[in-house]
C-alpha positions as CSV (number, residue, x, y, z in Angstrom):
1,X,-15.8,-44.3,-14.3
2,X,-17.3,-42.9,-17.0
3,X,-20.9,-42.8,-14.9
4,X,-18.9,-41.3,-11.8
5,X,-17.6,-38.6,-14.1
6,X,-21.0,-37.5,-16.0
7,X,-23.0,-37.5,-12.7
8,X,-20.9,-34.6,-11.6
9,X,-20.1,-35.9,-7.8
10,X,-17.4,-38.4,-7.8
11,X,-15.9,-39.3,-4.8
12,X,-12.4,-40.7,-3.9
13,X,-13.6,-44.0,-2.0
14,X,-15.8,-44.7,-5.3
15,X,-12.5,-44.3,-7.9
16,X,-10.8,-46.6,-5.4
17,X,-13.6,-49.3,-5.4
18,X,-13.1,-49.3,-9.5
19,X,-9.9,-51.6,-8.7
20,X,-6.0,-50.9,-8.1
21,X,-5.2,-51.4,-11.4
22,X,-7.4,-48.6,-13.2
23,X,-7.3,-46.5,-10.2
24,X,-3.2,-46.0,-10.1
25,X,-3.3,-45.7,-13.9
26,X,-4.8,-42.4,-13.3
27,X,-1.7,-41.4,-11.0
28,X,-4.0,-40.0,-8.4
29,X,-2.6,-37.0,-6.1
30,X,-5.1,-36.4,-3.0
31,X,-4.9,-33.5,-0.9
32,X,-6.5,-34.0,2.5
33,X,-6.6,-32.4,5.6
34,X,-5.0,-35.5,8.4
35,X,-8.0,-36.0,10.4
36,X,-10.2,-36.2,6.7
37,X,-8.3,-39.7,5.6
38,X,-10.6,-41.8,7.7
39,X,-13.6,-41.0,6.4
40,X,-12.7,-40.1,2.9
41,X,-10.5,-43.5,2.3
42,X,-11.2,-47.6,2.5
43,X,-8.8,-48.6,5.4
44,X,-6.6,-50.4,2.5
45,X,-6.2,-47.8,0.7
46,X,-2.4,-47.1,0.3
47,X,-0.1,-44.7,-1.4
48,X,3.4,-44.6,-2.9
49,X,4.5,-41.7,-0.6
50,X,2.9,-39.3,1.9
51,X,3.8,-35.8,1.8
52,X,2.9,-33.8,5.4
53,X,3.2,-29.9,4.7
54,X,3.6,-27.7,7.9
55,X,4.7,-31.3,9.6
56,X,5.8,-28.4,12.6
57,X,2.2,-27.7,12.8
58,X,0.7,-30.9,13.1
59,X,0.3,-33.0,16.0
60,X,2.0,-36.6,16.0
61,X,-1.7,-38.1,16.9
62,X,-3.4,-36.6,13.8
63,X,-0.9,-38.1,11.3
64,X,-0.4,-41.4,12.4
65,X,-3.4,-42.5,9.9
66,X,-1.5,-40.8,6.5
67,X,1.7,-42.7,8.3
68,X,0.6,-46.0,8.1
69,X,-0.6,-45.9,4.5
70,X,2.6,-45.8,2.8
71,X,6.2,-47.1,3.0
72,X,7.9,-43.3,2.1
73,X,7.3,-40.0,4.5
74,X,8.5,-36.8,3.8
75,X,7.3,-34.3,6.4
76,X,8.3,-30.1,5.3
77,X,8.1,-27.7,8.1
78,X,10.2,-25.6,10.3
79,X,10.2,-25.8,14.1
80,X,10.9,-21.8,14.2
81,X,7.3,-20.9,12.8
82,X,6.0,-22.8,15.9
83,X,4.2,-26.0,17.3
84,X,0.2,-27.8,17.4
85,X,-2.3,-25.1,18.1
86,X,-4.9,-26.4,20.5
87,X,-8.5,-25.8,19.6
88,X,-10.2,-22.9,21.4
89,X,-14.4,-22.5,22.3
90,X,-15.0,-20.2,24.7
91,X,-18.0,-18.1,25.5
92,X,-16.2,-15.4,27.8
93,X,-13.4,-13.4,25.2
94,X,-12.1,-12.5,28.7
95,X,-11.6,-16.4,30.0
96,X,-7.9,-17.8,30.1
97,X,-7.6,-21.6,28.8
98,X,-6.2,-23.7,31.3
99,X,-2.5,-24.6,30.4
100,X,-2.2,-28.1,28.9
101,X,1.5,-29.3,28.0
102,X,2.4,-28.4,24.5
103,X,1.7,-31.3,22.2
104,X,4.4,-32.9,20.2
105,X,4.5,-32.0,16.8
106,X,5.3,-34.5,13.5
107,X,8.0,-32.5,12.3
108,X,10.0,-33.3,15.5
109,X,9.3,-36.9,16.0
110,X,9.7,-37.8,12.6
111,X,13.1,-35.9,12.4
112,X,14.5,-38.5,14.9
113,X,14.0,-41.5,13.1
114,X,14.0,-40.6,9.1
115,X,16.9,-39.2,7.3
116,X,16.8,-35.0,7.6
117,X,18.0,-32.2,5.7
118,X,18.3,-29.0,5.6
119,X,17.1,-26.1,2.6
120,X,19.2,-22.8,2.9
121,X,18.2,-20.5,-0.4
122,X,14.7,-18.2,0.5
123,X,13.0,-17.5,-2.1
124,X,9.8,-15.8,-0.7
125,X,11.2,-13.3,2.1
126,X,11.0,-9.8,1.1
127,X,14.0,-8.2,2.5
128,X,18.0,-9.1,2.8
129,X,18.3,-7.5,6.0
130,X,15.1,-9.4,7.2
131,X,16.4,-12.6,6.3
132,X,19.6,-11.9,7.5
133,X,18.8,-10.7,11.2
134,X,16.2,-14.1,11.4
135,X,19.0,-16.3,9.9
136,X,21.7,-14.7,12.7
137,X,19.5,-14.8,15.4
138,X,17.2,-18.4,15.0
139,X,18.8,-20.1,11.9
140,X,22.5,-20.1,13.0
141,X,23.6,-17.9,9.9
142,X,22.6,-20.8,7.4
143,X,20.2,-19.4,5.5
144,X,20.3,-16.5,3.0
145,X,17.9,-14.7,0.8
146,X,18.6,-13.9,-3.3
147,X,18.4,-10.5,-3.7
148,X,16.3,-8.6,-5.5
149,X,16.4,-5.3,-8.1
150,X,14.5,-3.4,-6.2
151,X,17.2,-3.6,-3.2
152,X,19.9,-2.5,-5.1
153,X,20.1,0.8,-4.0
154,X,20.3,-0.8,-0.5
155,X,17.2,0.4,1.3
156,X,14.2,-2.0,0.4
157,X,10.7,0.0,-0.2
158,X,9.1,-3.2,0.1
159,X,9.6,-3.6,4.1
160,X,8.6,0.1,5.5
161,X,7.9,2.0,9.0
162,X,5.0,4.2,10.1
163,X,5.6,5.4,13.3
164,X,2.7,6.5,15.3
165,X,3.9,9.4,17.8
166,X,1.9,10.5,20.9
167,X,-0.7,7.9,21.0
168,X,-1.7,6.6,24.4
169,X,-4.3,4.2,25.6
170,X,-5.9,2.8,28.8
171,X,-4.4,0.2,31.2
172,X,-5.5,-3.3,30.5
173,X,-4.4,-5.1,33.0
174,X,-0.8,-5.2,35.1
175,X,0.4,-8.2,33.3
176,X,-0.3,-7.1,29.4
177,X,0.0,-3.2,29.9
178,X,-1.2,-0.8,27.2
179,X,-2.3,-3.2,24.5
180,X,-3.7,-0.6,21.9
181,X,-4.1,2.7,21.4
182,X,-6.8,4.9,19.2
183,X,-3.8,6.6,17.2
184,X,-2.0,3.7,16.2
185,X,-5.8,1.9,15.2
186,X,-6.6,5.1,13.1
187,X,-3.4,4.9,11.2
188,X,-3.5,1.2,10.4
189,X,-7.0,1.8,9.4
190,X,-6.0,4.7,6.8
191,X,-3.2,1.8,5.4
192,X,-5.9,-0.4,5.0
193,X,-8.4,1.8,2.4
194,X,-5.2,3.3,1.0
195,X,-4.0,-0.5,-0.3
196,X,-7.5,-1.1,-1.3
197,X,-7.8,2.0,-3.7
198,X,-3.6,1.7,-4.9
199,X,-3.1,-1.8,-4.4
200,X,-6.4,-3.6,-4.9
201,X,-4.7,-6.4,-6.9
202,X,-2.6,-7.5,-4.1
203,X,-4.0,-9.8,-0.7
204,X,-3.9,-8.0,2.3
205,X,-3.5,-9.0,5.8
206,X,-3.3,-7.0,8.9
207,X,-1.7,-8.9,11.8
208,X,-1.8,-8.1,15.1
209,X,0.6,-8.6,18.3
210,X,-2.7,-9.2,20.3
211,X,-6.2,-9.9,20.3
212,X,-7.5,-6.6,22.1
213,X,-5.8,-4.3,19.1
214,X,-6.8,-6.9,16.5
215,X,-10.9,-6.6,17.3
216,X,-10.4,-2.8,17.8
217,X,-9.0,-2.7,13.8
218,X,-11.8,-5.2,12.7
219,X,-14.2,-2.5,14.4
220,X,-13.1,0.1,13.2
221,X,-12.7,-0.8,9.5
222,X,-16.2,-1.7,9.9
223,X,-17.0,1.6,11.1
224,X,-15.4,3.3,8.1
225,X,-16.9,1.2,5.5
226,X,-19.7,3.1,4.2
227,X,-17.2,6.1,3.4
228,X,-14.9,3.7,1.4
229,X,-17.2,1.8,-0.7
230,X,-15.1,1.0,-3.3
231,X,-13.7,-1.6,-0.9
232,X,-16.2,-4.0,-0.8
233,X,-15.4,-5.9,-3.9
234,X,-12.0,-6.5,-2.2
235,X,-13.3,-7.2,1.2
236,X,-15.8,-10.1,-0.6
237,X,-12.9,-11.5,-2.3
238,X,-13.0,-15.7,-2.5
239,X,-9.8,-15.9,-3.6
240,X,-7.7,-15.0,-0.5
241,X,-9.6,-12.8,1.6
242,X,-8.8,-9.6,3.4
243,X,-8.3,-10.9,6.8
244,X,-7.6,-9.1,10.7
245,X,-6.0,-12.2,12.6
246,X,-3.1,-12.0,15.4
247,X,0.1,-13.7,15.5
248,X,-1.1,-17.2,17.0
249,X,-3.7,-17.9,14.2
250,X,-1.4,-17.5,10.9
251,X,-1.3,-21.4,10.3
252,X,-1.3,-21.4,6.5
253,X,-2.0,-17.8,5.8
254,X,-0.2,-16.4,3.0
255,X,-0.5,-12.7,1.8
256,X,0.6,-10.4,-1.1
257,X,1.1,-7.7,1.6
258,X,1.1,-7.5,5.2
259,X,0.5,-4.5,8.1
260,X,1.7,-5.8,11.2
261,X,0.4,-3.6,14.1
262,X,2.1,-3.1,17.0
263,X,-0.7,-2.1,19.3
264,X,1.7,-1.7,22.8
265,X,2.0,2.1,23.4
266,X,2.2,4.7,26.1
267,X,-0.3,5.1,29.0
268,X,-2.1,8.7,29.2
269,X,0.6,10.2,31.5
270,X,2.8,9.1,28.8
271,X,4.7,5.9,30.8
272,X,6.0,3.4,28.5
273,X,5.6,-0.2,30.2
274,X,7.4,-3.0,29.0
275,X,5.3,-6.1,29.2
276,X,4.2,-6.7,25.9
277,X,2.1,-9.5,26.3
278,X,3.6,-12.8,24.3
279,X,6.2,-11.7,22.3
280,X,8.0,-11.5,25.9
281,X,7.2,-14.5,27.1
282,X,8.4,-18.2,26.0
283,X,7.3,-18.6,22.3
284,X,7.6,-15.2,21.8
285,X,10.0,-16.1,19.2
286,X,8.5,-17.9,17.2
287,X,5.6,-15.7,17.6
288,X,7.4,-13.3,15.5
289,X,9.4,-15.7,13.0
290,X,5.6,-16.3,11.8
291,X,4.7,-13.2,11.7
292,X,7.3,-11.8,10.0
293,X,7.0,-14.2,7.0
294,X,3.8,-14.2,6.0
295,X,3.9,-11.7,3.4
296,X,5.2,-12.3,-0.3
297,X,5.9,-8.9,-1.6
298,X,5.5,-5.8,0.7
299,X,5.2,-5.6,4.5
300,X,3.9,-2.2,6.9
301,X,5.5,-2.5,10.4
302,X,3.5,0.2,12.3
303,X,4.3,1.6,16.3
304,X,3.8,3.9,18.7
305,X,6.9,3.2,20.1
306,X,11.1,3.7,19.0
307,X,13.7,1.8,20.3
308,X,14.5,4.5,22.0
309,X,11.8,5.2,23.8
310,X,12.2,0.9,26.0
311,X,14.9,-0.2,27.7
312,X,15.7,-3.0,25.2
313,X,17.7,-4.6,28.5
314,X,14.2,-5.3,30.0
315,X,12.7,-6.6,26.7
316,X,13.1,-10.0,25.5
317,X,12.5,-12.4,23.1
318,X,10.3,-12.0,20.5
319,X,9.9,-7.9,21.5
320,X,13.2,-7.0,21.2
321,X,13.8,-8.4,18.2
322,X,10.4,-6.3,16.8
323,X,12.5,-3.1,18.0
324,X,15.8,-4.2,16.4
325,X,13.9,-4.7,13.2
326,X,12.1,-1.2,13.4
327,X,14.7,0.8,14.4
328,X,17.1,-0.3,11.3
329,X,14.0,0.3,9.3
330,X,13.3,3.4,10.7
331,X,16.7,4.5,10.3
332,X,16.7,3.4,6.5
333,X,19.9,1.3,7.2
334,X,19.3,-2.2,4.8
335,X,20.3,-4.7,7.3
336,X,22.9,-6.8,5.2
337,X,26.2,-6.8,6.5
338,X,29.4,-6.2,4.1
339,X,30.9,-9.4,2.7
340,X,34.5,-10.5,4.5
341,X,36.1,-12.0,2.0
342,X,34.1,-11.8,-1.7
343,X,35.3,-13.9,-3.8
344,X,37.8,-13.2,-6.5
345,X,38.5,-14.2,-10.4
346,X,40.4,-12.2,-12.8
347,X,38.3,-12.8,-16.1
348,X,35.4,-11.3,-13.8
349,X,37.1,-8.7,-12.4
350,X,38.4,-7.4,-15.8
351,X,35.3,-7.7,-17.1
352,X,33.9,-5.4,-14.2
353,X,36.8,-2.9,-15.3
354,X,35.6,-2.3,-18.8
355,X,32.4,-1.8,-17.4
356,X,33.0,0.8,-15.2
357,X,35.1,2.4,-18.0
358,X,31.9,2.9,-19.9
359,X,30.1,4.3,-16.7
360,X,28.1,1.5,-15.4
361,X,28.0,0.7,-11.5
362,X,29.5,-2.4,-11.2
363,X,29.7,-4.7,-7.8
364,X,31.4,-8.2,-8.1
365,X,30.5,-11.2,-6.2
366,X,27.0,-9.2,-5.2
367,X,25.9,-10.6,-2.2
368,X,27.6,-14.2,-2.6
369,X,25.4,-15.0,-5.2
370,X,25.9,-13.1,-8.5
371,X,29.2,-13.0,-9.7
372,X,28.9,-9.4,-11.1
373,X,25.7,-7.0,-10.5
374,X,25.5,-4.0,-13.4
375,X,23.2,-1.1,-13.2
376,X,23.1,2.6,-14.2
377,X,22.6,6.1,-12.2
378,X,19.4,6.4,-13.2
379,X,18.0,3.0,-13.1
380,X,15.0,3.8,-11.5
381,X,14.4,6.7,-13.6
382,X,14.8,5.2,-17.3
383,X,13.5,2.1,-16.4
384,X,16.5,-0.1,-17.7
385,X,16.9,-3.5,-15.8
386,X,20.1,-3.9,-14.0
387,X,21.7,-6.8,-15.2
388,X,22.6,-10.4,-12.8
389,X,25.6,-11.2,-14.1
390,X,26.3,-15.2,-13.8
391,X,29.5,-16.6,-14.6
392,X,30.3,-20.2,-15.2
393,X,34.0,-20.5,-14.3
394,X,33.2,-19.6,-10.9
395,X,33.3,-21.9,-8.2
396,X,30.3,-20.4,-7.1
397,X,28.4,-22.0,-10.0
398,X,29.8,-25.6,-10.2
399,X,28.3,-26.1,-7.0
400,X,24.6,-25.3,-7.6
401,X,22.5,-28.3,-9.2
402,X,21.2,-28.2,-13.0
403,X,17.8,-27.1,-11.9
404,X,18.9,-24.3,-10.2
405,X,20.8,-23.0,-13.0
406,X,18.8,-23.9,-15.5
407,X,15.2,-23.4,-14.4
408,X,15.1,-21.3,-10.8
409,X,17.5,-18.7,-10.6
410,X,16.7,-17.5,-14.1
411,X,13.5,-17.1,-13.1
412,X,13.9,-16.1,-9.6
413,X,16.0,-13.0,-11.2
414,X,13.6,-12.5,-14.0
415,X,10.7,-12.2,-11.8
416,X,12.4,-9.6,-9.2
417,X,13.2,-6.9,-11.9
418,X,16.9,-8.2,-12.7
419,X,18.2,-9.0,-16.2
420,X,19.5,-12.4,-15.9
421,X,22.6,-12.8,-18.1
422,X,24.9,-15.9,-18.5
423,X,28.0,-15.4,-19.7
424,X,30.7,-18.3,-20.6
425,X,34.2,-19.1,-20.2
426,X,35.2,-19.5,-23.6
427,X,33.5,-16.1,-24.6
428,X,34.7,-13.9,-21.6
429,X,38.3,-15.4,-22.3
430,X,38.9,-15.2,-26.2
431,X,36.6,-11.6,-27.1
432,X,36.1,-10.0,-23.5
433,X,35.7,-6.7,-25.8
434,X,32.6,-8.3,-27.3
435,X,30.8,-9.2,-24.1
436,X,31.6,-6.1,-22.8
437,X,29.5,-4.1,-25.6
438,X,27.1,-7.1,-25.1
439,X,26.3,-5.5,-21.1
440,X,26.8,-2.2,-21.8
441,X,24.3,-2.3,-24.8
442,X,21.6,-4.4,-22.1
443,X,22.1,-0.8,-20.1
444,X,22.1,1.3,-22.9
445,X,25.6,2.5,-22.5
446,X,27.2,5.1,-25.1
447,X,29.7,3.3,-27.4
448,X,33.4,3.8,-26.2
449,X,35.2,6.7,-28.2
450,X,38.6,7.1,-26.2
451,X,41.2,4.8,-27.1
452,X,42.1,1.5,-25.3
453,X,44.2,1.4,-22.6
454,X,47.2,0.8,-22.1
455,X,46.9,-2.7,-21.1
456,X,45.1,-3.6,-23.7
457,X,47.5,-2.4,-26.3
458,X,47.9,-5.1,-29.1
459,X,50.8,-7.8,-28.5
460,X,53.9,-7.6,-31.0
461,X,53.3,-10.8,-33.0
462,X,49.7,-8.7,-33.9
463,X,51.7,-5.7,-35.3
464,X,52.6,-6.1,-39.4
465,X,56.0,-5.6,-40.2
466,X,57.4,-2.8,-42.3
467,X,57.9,-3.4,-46.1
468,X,61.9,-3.2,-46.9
469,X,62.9,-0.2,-48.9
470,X,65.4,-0.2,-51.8
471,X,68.2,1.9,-51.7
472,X,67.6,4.0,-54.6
473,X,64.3,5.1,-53.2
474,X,66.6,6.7,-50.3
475,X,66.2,10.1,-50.7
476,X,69.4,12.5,-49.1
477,X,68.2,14.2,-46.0
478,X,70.4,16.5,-43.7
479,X,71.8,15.4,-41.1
480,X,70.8,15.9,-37.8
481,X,73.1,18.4,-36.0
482,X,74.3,16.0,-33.6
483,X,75.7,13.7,-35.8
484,X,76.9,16.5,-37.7
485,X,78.9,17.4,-34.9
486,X,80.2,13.8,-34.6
487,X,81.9,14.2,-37.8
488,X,83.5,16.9,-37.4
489,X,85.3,15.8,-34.3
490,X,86.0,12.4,-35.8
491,X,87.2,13.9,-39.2
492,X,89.2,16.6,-37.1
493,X,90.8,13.7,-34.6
494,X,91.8,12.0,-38.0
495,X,93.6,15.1,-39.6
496,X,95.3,15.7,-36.7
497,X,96.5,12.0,-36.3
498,X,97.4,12.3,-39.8
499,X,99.5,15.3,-39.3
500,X,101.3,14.7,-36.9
501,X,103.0,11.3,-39.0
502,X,104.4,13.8,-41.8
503,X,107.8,15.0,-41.7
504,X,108.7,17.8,-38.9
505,X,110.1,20.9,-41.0
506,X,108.5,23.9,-39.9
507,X,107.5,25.0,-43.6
508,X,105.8,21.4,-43.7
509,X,104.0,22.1,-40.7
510,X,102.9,25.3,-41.6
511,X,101.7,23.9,-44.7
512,X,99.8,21.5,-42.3
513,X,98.0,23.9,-40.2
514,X,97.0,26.0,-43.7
515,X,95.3,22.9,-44.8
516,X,93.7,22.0,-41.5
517,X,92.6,25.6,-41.6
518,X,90.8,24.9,-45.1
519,X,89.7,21.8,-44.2
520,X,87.8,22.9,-41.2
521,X,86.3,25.8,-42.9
522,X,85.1,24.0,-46.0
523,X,83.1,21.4,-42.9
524,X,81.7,24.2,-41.6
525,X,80.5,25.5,-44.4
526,X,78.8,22.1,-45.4
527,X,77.1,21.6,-41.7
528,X,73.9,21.3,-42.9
529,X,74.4,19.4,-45.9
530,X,76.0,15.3,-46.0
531,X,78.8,15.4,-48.4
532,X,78.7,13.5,-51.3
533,X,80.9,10.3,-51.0
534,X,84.7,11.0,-52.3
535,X,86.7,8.0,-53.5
536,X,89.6,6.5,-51.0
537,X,92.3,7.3,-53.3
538,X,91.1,11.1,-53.8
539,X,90.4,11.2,-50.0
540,X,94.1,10.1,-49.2
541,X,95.5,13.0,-51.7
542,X,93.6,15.6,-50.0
543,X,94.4,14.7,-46.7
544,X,98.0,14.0,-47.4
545,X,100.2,17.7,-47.8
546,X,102.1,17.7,-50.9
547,X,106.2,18.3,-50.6
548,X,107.5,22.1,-51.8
């Protein structure tokens, strides 16, 4: 081994030939084309699992070697993104292949007989209302996309329209109408230098909805070359390529960003025709599935042509779902429909409460996925990361695996201009007010001033008890004037009552009514003042009238 390694060329079959034993030790991974097994591999040679990537894609023939060499099979793929592409040589760009029955692929032989399953998280697509509209109209609503920062505002900037207006082009034939025009080529053509001198970091690929507007791009980027020369060290990239292709020939293409050019338009007296070549026809669907997913950050749609300019009754397929897509974008609605029934915990909601209080924007349960999504007014503006808000008493969260927690969705978020911020039970429960100035000081929040509500007055066990105070620290105070009044009527009630059970002369009574008359004049001269306390037995002898 240590000869195969310093001669610089070793070679798979020649590790193999070194024996089992020091050959597994190494823990060997091969990646290999299908057809490349046979020549690259000793018939023996066997592996502890075969993995087939884009199984949808491959035919059942060309797999039936990597089959046979192990005991454990997992094939990836989805049917949607379309079947085996044949091979194609032809010498006349203008000949038609002869139709051959569509070959069986390995994804759908091998789902009948192993154990299938099915992954519902995206990870990759670029826009919610993308996803959404594929997943309603292909996927059966099963699938859903995480959202991302920059599509919080609800229109995404990553998935844009350029619409071409007025352009017209020549007749190609009855069947395929008006497959480009010199308008829409021109403006695809601008896209294409404008990435190169904004973007040139980022893959590009410009994809095509038919061969005829595909080779009239290639030419004229070609054309325009000389006057962009800063684009060459782009165009002579290894590493992913700039590429022209058209919606059949995107088996394993992967992008940074994407222009996908309509090419149907208007004829010159300005007719729309709706054949639009195979979007319309059987496969279109899938057609546009592909199409629609090959990029991993930003995508271009460009057209000549609105919704509203084809009876979407006479388009099918594939096409009508293009003019669905690009009318909502157009129209700058996001695509994502309003959640029925979020979901609903009163620690979370509370929490979203005090937020708000402080002037955040607060949504809960954001798009099924994060239990609370924070962000300011200006978020764009001062740069401060919104904040995914992930709560672990959620039902939500018990159901996704440790890796997802742990490892993905942190990064997922991360990655995609969010804040990722756990926050736990015990926490949110016992010092909500702390967590609270955690997330507003993440958005850079002014401190709360104004005093707390209401409802978040302190209990009564939490309020100290007043000392006791001795009575000779009681200091004499006047008496309010309704009690004041009190005691005059009750005094007045008990003269009177006291009166009336002394003896009936008339001088006595008299006598009476003098005293009553002094009595009630001294109280009212003493209103505002409390008496000073009189002892019972004086008390009786004034209130008692003497005998003449």
């Amino acid at each position: 081994m240590r000869e195969m390694l310093k001669s610089g060329n070793p070679s798979i079959a020649g590790l193999l030939q070194l024996g089992a034993p020091l050959a597994n030790s190494l823990t060997p991974v091969i990646v290999s084309a299908p057809l490349l097994l046979g020549s690259a591999l000793p018939e023996d040679a066997e592996f502890d699992a075969v993995i087939l990537l884009e199984a949808n894609y491959l035919a059942l023939r060309e797999v039936l070697d990597a089959l046979r060499r192990s005991s454990q099979v997992i094939a990836i793929g989805d049917e949607m993104l379309g079947g085996p592409k044949r091979f194609e040589v032809s010498v006349d760009p203008t000949a038609r292949a002869v139709e051959l029955q569509q070959e069986r692929s390995a994804l759908s032989a091998l789902n009948k007989v192993l154990v299938s399953g099915s992954l519902s998280t995206v990870y990759r697509g670029i826009d919610e209302g993308l996803v959404e509209q594929l997943s309603t109209t292909y996927y059966d609503s099963s699938i859903s996309r995480l959202p991302m920062a920059v599509n919080i505002s609800g229109n995404s900037p990553l998935l844009r329209g350029e619409y071409v207006p007025d352009a017209t082009g020549s007749l190609s034939n009855s069947e395929d109408g008006v497959q480009t025009t010199a308008a829409e080529v021109a403006r695809v053509v601008d896209l294409v230098f404008e990435h190169f001198k904004n973007q040139g970091r980022e893959s590009l690929a410009v994809i095509a909805s038919n061969r005829g507007h595909a080779a009239a791009i290639a030419e004229a980027i070609r054309v325009q070359l000389p006057n962009h020369k800063y684009a060459m060290d782009y165009l002579r990239s290894k590493q992913e390529p700039f590429v022209v292709t058209t919606m059949d020939r995107l088996i394993g293409l992967r992008r940074d960003a994407v222009i996908f050019a309509w090419g149907y338009g208007r004829t010159p007296h300005g007719k729309t025709l709706h054949e639009f070549g195979a979007l319309s026809r059987e496969g279109g669907e899938q057609l546009f599935v592909a199409a629609m997913t090959r990029s991993r950050s930003r995508m271009t749609l460009v057209s000549s042509l609105l919704p509203g300019d084809v009876d979407l009754n006479r388009v099918y397929r594939g096409a009508r779902q293009f003019f669905e897509l690009f009318g909502r974008v157009e129209a700058g609605d996001s695509g994502v429909s309003a959640m029925r029934n979020p979901r609903f915990d009163p620690l979370v909601s509370d929490l979203a409460r005090r937020l708000r209080e402080r002037g955040a924007i607060v949504s809960e349960d954001y798009r099924g996925v994060l239990d609370l999504s924070a962000h300011v007014f200006d978020a764009a503006d001062t740069g401060i990361r919104p904040l995914a808000v992930v709560y672990d008493g959620t039902e939500h969260y018990s159901e996704l695996t440790v890796r997802e927690r742990s490892r993905l969705r942190p990064e997922f978020f991360e990655k995609h201009g969010w804040r990722y911020v756990p926050l736990w039970t015990i926490d949110v429960f016992t010092d909500p007010g702390a967590v609270t100035e955690r997330l507003a000081r993440a958005l850079a929040l002014k401190s709360s001033s104004s005093p707390a509500p209401s409802g978040d007055s302190p209990s009564r066990s939490a309020v100290a008890a007043a000392r006791p105070v001795p009575a000779r620290e009681v200091t004499t105070e006047p008496a309010p004037k309704e009690k004041t009044g009190l005691l005059k009527t009750a005094k007045s009630k008990l003269e009177t009552k006291q009166g009336a059970a002394g003896e009936p002369s008339g001088e006595k009574q008299a006598d009476g009514k003098e005293a009553k008359a002094a009595e009630t004049s001294a109280a009212d001269a003493q209103a505002n003042a409390t008496p000073a306390p009189v002892p019972a037995s004086q008390s009786a002898e004034r209130s008692e009238p003497k005998e003449p």
